[in-house]
C-alpha positions in Angstrom: 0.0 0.0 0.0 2.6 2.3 1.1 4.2 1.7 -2.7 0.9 2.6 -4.6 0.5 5.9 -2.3 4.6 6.9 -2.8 3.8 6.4 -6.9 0.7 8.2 -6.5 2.6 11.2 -5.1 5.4 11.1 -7.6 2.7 11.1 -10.4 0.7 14.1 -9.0 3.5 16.2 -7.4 6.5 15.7 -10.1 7.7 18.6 -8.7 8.0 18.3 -5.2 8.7 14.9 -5.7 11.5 15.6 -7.7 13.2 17.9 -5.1 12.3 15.6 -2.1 14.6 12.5 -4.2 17.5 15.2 -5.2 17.7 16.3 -1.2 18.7 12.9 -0.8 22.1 13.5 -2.7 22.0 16.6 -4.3 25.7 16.6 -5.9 25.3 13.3 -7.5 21.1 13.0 -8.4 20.6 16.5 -9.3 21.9 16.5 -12.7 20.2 17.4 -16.0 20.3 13.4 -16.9 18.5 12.9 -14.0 16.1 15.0 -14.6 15.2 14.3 -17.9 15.2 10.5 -16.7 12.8 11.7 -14.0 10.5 13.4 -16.2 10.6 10.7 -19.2 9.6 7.9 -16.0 6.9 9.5 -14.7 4.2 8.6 -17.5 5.6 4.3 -17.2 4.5 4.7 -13.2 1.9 1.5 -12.4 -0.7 3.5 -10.5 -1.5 0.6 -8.7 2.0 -1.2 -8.9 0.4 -4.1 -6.4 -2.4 -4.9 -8.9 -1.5 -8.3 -10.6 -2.9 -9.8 -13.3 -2.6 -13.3 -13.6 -3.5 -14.2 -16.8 -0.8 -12.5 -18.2 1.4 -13.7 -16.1 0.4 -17.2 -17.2 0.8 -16.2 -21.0 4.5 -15.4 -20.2 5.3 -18.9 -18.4 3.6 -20.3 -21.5 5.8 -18.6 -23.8 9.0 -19.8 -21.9 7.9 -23.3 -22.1 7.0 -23.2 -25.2 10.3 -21.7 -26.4 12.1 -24.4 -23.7 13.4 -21.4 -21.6 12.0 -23.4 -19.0 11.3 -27.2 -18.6 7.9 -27.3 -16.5 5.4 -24.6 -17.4 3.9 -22.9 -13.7 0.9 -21.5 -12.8 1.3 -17.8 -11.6 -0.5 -18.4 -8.6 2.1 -20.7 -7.6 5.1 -18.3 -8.2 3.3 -14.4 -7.9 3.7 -13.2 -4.3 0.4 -11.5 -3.3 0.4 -8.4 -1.1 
C-alpha cells in the first residue's frame, strides 16, 4: 500500500517529488540526466503497482515453455507473491 500511495505522489507532485529525491544527494542526483530521466519515467508509473494480473502472467510462463526457456510450465498463482 505504502508503494501505490509513494507512486501516487510522484505522479501528482512531479515537482516536489523531484526535489524531495534530489535532497537525498543533491551533488550526485541532481543533474540534467536525471532530470530528464525523472520526467521521461513518470508517464511508465503503475498507478497501482500491487495490482497483478494473472492471466498474463500465465501467458508469459507459456511462452517460456514453449520456447524451452523453462522445462515445466507454472501456474502464476504458484510463483506471484500477493500483497
Amino acid at each position: 500500500h505504502a508503494i501505490e500511495k509513494a507512486t501516487q505522489f510522484i505522479v501528482n507532485h512531479p515537482d516536489e517529488s523531484w526535489k524531495t529525491f534530489v535532497s537525498y544527494a543533491p551533488d550526485t542526483l541532481n543533474n540534467e540526466l536525471n532530470k530528464r530521466a525523472w520526467n521521461d519515467t513518470l508517464t511508465r508509473f503503475a498507478l497501482r503497482p500491487s495490482a497483478v494480473d494473472l492471466e498474463r502472467y500465465n501467458r508469459f510462463s507459456e511462452f517460456m515453455y514453449q520456447h524451452k526457456i523453462i522445462k515445466t510450465q507454472p501456474k502464476a498463482q504458484d510463483f506471484v507473491p500477493v500483497l
